[in-house]
Structures are given as structure tokens and as C-alpha cells.
C-alpha positions in Angstrom: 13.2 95.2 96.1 15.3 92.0 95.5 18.3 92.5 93.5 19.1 90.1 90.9 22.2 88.7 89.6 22.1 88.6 85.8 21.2 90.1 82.3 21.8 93.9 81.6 19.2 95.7 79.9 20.1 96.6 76.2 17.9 98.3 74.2 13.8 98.5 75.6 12.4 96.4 78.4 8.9 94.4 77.9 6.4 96.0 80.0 3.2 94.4 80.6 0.5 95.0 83.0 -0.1 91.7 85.8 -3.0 90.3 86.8 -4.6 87.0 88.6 -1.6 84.3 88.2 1.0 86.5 88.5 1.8 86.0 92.4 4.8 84.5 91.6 6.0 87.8 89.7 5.0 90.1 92.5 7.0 87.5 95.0 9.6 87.4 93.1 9.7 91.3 93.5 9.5 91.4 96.7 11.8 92.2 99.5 9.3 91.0 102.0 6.2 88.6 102.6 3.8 90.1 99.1 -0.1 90.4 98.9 -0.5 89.1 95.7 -4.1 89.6 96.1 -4.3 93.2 95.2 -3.9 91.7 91.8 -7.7 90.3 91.5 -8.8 93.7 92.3 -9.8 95.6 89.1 -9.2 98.9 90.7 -5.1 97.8 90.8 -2.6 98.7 88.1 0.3 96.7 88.3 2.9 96.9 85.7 6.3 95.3 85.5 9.2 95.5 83.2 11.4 92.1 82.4 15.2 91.5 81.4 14.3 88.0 79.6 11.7 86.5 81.7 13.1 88.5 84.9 11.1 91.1 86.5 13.4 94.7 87.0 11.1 96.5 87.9 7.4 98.1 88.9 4.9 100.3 89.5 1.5 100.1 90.9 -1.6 102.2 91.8 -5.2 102.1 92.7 -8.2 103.7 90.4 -10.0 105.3 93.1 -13.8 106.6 92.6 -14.4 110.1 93.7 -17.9 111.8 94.8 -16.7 115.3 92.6 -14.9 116.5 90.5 -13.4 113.9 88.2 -15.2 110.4 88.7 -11.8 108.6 89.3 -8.2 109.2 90.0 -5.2 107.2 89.7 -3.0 106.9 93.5 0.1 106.1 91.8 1.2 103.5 95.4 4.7 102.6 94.6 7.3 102.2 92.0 11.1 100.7 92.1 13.3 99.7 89.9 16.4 97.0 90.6 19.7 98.9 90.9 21.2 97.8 88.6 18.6 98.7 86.1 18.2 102.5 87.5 18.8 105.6 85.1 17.9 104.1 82.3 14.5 105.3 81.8 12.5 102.5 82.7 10.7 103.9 85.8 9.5 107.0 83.5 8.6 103.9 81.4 6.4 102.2 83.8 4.8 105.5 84.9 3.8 106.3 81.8 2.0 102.7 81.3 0.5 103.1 84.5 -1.3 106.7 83.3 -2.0 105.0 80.1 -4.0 102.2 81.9 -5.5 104.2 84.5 -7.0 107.0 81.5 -8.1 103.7 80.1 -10.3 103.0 83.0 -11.6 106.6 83.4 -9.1 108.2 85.8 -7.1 111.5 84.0 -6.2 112.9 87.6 -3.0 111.5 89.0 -1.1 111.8 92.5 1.8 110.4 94.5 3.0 110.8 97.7 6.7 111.1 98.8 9.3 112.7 100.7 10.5 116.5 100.0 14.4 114.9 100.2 13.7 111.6 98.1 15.5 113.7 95.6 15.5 110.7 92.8 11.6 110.6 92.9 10.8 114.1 93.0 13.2 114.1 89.6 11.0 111.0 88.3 8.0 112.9 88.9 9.0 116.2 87.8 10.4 114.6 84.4 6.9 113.2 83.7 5.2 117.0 84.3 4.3 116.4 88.4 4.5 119.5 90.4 4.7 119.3 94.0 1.6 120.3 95.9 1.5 121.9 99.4 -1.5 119.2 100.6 -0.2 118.4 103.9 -1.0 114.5 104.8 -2.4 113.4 108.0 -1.7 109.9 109.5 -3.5 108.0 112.3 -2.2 105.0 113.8 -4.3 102.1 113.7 -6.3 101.4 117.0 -5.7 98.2 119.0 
């Protein structure tokens, strides 16, 4: 994520969900080339959190449909926060607006995936009632 140079949070971040004509947020997130796409799709929940009209921070996820159990799920994709903004509660923040949009749209179940030593995540997650599973995850690479 970009860092930026200015502003230091006092008191609660807006957060607000983005949607079509909000590239230039995402872009301005970005530490590389963005797909701004993904934010026509109705089954992605973006959400960012602004120091003035500066994005600090974000999460996003996909609503995905499932043949049982539940009928949809929330794949919470990625979440960062600028350092200079970290430990102040606002990734527990944007987490908690992501469930809150994704129970909106009929998903209740909720997963991440990360790494057993990304200790600051696994203390994000835990602090919001995740439990680590022991689901092993399988990776192909993509055929040429």
C-alpha cells in the first residue's frame, strides 16, 4: 500500500463502502497497477477509511454463492491499513463494515486466508472472534 505524507487520524475515520467511479480511490491505494473493475461487480465489498478526503486504508471481499450449507459466504480477500495509521483500530473497523455488508447481502459465514506467522493478522482476526482452522489450502499454477 502507498504511504502517504500528511494528516494524523484524530478521533474516528469515515468509512464508506466504494463502488463504480471509485477507480481513482482504489488507484490511489495501490502499490501496483489496480483492477478497478472488481468494483462493478455486486458480489465485491470494498470499503475504505479516509483522513480528510485521503484513503488510509481497506478491506475487500467477495460474497460467494454456495450449493449447501449457508447460500453465501463472505471471502474476506485483503485488508491494509497505511503505517502510519496502524494500531489504531481502524482495520477491526473496516472488518467489521465488511461483515456488516456482506450479512446484508445474505452471507453470515465468514473466512480469510493467511499465514500461521503473519502474527499482526492472526491478532486482527482473533480480536474480531476468528479461530484458526486446520483446512489445508491447495494451489495449482496456472497452465500455459
Amino acid at each position: 500500500m502507498r504511504q502517504f505524507s500528511y494528516g494524523v487520524a484524530v478521533g474516528t475515520l469515515p468509512i464508506r463502502r466504494l463502488g463504480p467511479g471509485d477507480g481513482d480511490v482504489v488507484a490511489r491505494l495501490a502499490g501496483r497497477e489496480p483492477r478497478t473493475a472488481l468494483l462493478d461487480d455486486p458480489s465485491t465489498i470494498f470499503v475504505a477509511a479516509f483522513d480528510r478526503d485521503e484513503p488510509v486504508g481497506f478491506a475487500f471481499g467477495y460474497v460467494l454463492d454456495r450449493r449447501h450449507g449457508e447460500e453465501r459466504m463472505l471471502f474476506v480477500y485483503e485488508v491494509d491499513v497505511g503505517e502510519r495509521y496502524r494500531r489504531r483500530g481502524i482495520a477491526r473497523r473496516l472488518l467489521r463494515e465488511l461483515f456488516r455488508l456482506a450479512a446484508e447481502a445474505g452471507a453470515g459465514e465468514r473466512f480469510v486466508l493467511t499465514e500461521p506467522d503473519n502474527e499482526a493478522a492472526n491478532a486482527l482476526y482473533a480480536s474480531l472472534g476468528g479461530r484458526p482452522s486446520t483446512v489445508v489450502m491447495v494451489e495449482w499454477p496456472p497452465e500455459r
